[in-house]
C-alpha positions in Angstrom: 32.5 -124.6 -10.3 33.7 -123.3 -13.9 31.7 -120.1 -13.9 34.2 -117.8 -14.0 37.0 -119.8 -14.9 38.0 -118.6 -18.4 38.8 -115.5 -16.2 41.7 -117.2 -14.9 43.0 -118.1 -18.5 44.9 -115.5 -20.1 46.2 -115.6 -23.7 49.6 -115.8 -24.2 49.9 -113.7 -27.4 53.5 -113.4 -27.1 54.3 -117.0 -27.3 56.0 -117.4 -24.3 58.0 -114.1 -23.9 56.5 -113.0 -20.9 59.6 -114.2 -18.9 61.5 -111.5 -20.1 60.0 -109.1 -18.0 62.0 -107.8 -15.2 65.3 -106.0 -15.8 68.6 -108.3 -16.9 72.5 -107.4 -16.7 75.3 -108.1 -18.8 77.5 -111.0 -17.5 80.4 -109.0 -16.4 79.3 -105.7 -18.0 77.3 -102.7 -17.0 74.9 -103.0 -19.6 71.4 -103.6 -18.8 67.9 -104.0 -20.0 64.5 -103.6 -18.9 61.3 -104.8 -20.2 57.4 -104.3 -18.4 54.7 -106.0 -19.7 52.3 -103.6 -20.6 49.3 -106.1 -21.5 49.4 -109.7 -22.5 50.2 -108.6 -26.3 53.0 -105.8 -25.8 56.2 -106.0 -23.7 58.0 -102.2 -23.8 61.9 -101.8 -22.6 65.0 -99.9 -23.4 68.7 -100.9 -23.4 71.1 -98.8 -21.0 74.3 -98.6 -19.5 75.3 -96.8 -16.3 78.0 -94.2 -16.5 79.5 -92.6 -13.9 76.6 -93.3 -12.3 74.5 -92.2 -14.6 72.0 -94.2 -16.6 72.3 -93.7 -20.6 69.9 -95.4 -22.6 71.5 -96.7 -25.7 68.3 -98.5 -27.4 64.5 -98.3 -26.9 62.6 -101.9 -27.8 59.0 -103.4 -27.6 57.8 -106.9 -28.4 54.4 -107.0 -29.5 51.6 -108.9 -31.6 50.2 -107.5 -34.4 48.1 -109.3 -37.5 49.2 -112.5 -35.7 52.5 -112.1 -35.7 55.0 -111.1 -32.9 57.3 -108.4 -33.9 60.3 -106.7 -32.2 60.8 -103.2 -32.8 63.9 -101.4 -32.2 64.9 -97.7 -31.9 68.5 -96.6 -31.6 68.8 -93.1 -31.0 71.2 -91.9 -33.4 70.5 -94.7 -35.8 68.6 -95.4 -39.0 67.6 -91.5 -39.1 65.7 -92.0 -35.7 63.1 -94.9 -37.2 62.0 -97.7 -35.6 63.4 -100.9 -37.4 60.7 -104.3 -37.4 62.1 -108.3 -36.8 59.5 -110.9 -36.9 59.6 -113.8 -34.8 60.8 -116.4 -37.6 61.4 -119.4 -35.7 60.9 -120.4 -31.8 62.7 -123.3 -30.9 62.2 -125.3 -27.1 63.0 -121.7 -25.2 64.6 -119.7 -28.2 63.6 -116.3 -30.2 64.9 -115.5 -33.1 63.6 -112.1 -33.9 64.5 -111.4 -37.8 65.1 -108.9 -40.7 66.9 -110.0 -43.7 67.2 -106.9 -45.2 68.5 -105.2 -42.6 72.5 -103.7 -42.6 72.8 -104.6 -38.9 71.5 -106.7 -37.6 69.9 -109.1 -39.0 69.1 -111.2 -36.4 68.0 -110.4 -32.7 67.7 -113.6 -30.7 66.9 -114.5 -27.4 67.3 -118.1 -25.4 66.0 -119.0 -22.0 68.8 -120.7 -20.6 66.8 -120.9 -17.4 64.3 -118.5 -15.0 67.5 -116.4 -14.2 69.5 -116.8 -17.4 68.9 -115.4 -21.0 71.7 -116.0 -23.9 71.4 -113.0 -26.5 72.6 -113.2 -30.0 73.1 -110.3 -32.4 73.9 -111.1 -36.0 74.5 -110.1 -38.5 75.5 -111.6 -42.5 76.6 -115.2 -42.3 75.5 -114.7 -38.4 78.5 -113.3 -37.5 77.7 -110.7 -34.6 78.2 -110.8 -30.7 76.5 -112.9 -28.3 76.4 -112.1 -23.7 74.7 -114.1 -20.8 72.0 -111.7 -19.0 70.7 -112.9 -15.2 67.8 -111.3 -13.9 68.5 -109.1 -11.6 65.9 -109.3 -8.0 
């Protein structure tokens, strides 16, 4: 019976990024992040760290497709006079992201690789790719 079954198909306008949702820790860190998908073309999270206790949110991020192309957005409060800076997915190897804005100061590059269901590898870089890099595992 296929009547019916294009309902079971869903688009994956995020080319894959879905697994990202969930909320990941730091390897060895208290740094978190969080991401909920909020249809199958927009992923929404923040960046926080816990303090005392307390949680702080340090950044506020959202993946999403628009015009065809995926986009990460990123707000840092504090930041960039409060605005919400754009990196376009440039190029998506097997399981890696690379989310990208030349003409950004800092950073340039955001970049994301799927080490495994558990395991993300996250890149931040900057000119000549120099930046900081840290392991996240999902947490359950």
């Amino acid at each position: 019976m296929l009547v019916g079954f294009s309902s079971f198909i869903t688009k994956d306008r995020l080319n894959g990024l879905g697994f990202l949702r969930g909320t990941w820790k730091a390897e060895n860190k208290e740094n978190y992040e969080s991401w909920k998908g909020i249809n199958d073309s927009l992923l929404e999270g923040s960046a926080y760290k816990m303090k005392a206790g307390q949680k702080v949110t340090t950044e506020y991020f959202s993946i999403k497709a628009i015009a065809g192309k995926i986009v990460y957005q990123a707000t840092v409060p504090g930041q960039n006079n409060g605005k919400t800076i754009d990196f376009e997915l440039n190029k998506s190897g097997k399981n890696k992201y690379s989310f990208e804005n030349l003409s950004h100061d800092f950073p340039k590059k955001i970049q994301y690789t799927k080490l495994n269901d558990t395991t993300v590898f996250v890149e931040v870089l900057g000119e000549n790719d120099k930046g900081f890099s840290y392991k996240m595992m999902k947490r359950k």
